[in-house]
C-alpha positions in Angstrom: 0.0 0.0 0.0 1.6 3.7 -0.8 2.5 5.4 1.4 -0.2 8.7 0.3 -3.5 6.1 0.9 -1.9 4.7 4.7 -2.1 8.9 5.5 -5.7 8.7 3.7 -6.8 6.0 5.7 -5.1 7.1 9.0 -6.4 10.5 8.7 -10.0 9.0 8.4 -10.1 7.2 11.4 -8.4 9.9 13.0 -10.9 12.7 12.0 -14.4 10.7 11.9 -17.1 12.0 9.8 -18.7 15.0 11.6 -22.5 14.4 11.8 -25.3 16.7 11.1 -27.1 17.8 14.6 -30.4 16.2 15.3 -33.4 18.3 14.6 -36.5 18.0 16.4 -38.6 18.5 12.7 -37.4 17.0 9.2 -38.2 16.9 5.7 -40.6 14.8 4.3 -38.3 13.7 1.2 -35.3 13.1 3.5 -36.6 10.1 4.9 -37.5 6.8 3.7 -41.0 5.7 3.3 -41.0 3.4 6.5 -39.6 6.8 8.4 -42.2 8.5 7.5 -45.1 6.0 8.6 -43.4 6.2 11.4 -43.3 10.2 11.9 -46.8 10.8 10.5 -48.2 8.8 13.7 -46.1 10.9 16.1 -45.7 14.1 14.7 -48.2 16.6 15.7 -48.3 18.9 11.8 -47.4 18.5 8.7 -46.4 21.8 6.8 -47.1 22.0 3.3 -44.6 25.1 2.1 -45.8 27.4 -1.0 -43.4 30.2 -1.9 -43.1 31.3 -5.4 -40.0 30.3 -7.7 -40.3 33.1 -10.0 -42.4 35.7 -9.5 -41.7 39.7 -10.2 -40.1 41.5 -7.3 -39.0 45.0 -9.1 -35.8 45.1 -11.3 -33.3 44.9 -8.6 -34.6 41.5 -6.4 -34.3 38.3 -7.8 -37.4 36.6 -8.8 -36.8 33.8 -6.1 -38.1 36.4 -3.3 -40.8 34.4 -1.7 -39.4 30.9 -1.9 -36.2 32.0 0.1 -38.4 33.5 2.9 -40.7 30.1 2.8 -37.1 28.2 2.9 -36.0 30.2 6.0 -39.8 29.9 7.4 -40.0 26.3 7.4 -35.8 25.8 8.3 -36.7 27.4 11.6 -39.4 24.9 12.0 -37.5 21.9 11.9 -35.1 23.3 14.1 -37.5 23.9 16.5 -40.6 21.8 16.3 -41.4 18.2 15.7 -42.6 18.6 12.2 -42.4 16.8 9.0 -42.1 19.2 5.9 -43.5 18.6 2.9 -41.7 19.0 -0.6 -43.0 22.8 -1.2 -45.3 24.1 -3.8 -43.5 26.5 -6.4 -45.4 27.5 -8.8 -49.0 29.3 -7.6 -51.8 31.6 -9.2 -50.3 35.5 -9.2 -53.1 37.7 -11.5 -51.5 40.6 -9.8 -47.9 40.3 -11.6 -49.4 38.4 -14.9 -47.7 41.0 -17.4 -44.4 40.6 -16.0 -42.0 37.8 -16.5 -42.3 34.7 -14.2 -44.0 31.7 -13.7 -47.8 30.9 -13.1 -50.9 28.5 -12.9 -53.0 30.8 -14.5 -56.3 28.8 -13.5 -57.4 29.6 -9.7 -59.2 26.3 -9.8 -56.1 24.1 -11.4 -53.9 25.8 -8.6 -56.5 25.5 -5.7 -57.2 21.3 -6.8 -53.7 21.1 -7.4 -53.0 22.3 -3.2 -55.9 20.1 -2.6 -54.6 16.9 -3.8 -51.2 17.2 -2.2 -52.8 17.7 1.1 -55.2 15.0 0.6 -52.4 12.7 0.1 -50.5 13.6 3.5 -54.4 13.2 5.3 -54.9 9.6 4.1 -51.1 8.5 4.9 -51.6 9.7 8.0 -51.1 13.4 9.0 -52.5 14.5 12.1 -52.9 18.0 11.0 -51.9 20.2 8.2 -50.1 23.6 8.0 -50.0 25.6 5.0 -47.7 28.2 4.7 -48.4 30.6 2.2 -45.6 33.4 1.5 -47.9 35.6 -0.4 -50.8 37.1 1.0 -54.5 36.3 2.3 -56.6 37.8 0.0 -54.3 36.6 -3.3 -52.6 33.6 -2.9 -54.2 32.3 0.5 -57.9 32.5 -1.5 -57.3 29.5 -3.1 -55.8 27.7 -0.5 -57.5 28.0 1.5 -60.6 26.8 0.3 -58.3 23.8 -0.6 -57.8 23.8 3.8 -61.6 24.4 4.3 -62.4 21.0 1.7 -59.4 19.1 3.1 -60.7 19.4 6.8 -64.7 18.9 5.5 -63.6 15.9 3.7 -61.1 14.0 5.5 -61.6 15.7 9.5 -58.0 16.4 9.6 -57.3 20.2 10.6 -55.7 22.6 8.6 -54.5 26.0 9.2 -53.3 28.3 6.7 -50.3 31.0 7.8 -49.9 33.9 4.9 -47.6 36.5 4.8 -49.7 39.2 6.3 -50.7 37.1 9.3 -47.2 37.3 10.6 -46.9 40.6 10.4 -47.5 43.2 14.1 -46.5 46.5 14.9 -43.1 45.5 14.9 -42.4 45.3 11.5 -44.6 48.4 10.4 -42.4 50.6 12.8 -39.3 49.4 11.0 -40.9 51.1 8.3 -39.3 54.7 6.7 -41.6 54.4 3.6 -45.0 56.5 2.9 -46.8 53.1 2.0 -45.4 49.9 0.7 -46.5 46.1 0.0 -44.7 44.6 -2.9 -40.9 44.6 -3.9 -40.6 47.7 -1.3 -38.4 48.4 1.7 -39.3 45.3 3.8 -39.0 42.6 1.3 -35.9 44.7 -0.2 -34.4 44.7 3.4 -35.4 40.8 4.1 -33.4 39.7 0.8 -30.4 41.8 1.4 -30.1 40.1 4.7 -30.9 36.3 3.4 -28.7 36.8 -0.1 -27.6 40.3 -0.7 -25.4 39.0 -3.6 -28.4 38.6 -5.3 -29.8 42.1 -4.9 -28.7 45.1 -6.6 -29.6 48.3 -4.9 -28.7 50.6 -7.7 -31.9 49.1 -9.0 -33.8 49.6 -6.2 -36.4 52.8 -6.9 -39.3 54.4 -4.8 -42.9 53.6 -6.9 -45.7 54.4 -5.3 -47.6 53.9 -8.1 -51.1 56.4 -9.1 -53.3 55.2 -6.4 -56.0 56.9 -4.5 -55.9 56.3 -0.5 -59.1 53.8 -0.3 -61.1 55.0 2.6 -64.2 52.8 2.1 -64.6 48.8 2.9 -64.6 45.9 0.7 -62.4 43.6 -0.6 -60.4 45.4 -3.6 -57.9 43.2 -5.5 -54.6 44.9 -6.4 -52.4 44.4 -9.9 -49.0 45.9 -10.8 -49.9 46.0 -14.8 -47.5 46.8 -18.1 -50.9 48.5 -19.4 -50.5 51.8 -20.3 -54.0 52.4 -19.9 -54.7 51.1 -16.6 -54.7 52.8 -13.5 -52.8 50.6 -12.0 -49.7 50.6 -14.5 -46.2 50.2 -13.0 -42.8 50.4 -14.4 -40.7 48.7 -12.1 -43.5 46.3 -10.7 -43.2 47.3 -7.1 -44.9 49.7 -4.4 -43.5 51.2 -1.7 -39.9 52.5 -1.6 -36.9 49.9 -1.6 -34.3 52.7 -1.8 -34.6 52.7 2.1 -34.1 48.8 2.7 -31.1 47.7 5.0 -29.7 44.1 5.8 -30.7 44.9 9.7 -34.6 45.8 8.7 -34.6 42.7 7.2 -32.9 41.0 9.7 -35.4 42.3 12.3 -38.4 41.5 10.4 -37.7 38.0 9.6 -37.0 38.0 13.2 -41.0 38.7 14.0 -42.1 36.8 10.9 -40.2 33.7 12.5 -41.2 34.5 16.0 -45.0 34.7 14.8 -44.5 31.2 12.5 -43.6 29.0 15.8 -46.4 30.5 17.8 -48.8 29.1 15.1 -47.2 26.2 15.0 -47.2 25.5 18.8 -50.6 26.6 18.9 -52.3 24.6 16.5 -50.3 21.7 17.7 -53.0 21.5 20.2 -56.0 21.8 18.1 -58.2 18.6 18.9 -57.9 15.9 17.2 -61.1 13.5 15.2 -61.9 10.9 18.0 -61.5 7.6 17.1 -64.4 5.6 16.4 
């Protein structure tokens, strides 16, 4: 044997293999299928994660913004809950940024049966109770899922909950706030990604579009678009609104901070949600 494999070999027992720490939570696909028969009886929630892959987030974020905040989201749930993630959900239904590029499931219905099916799958092999986490907003994205939740629990008595965006979000994050008005591509979601991969932002991109809106002072739901159409109202150039010129790494650091915070209160809580009796 030379004399370069015996310092191979003796360097390998030396320095063992350094293994990952144990985590309370883990993903669905990193376990075999016995595992996870295993898990689904003991685990109190699965977590079905939707984030979008490529969706429209100005000129200067990458079009990955959402999925890395639903990849941090559900990371700091297996760290600190006894949860079994599901593979996410990547492509979703986004009428609001249709004109831009990206990806979409165009048809409400195809994306809402689409959510439906996957959690009907984890409900008959055995999930207690189903989360889904939704990192766009209630009254876009979470419509459709969560009448998908509302059939899944009707159909199958498992109980869902369904965690958007905006139900993260307190006080907190609001006062981190410099910007007039904001929601989309602006100073928070600016400041978020600088902090979870700034080499993918460029600031010298980032602009203040506050678009030609009137303050709406009335009740009602009224859905939002950011449009290419000239003639509409609603017409943006950069495809944001609010003011990303004022995003930092430590706003965004701060507000995942809350948003994280927020996430593993939900989760605790509905961990204790009742449970169908068994007959």
């Amino acid at each position: 044997m030379s004399m370069g494999r015996l310092f191979v070999l003796s360097c390998m027992f030396a320095f063992p293999p350094v293994l990952e720490a144990q985590t309370p939570g883990a993903y669905l696909g990193d376990l075999s299928w016995p595992e996870a028969e295993e898990r689904f009886m003991k685990s109190p929630i699965v977590i079905v994660p939707f984030g979008a892959g490529a969706k429209e987030h100005g000129p200067h974020l990458p079009m990955n913004a959402d999925r890395v905040v639903m990849d941090y989201l559900v990371q700091a749930a297996i760290e600190s809950s006894d949860v079994i993630v599901a593979p996410p959900i990547l492509h979703g239904w986004f009428p609001a940024f249709r004109d831009f590029p990206g990806t979409e499931v165009a048809d409400p219905l195809v994306f809402q049966s689409y959510v439906q099916q996957v959690g009907m799958s984890l409900a008959n092999q055995g999930a207690q109770r189903i989360v889904f986490l939704n990192t766009g907003i209630s009254k876009a994205t979470g419509l459709p899922i969560s009448i998908a939740a509302r059939e899944i629990r009707v159909q199958t008595g498992v109980p869902t909950l369904v965690v958007s965006w905006d139900d993260l979000e307190t006080d907190e994050i609001a006062a981190l706030q410099e910007q007039e008005v904001g929601g989309h591509g602006d100073e928070i979601e600016t400041s978020i990604n600088l902090y979870l991969q700034s080499e993918l932002v460029n600031m010298d991109l980032a602009v203040r579009d506050y678009g030609d809106r009137v303050e709406k002072n009335y009740g009602g739901y009224q859905p939002g678009r950011l449009t290419r159409d000239k003639s509409d109202p609603a017409y943006s150039v950069s495809g944001i609104f609010g003011d990303a010129t004022l995003a930092t790494a430590e706003k965004g650091r701060l507000a995942l901070d809350v948003l994280t915070r927020e996430w593993i209160r939900a989760l605790e809580g509905f961990a204790n949600v009742p449970l169908k009796r068994a007959d």
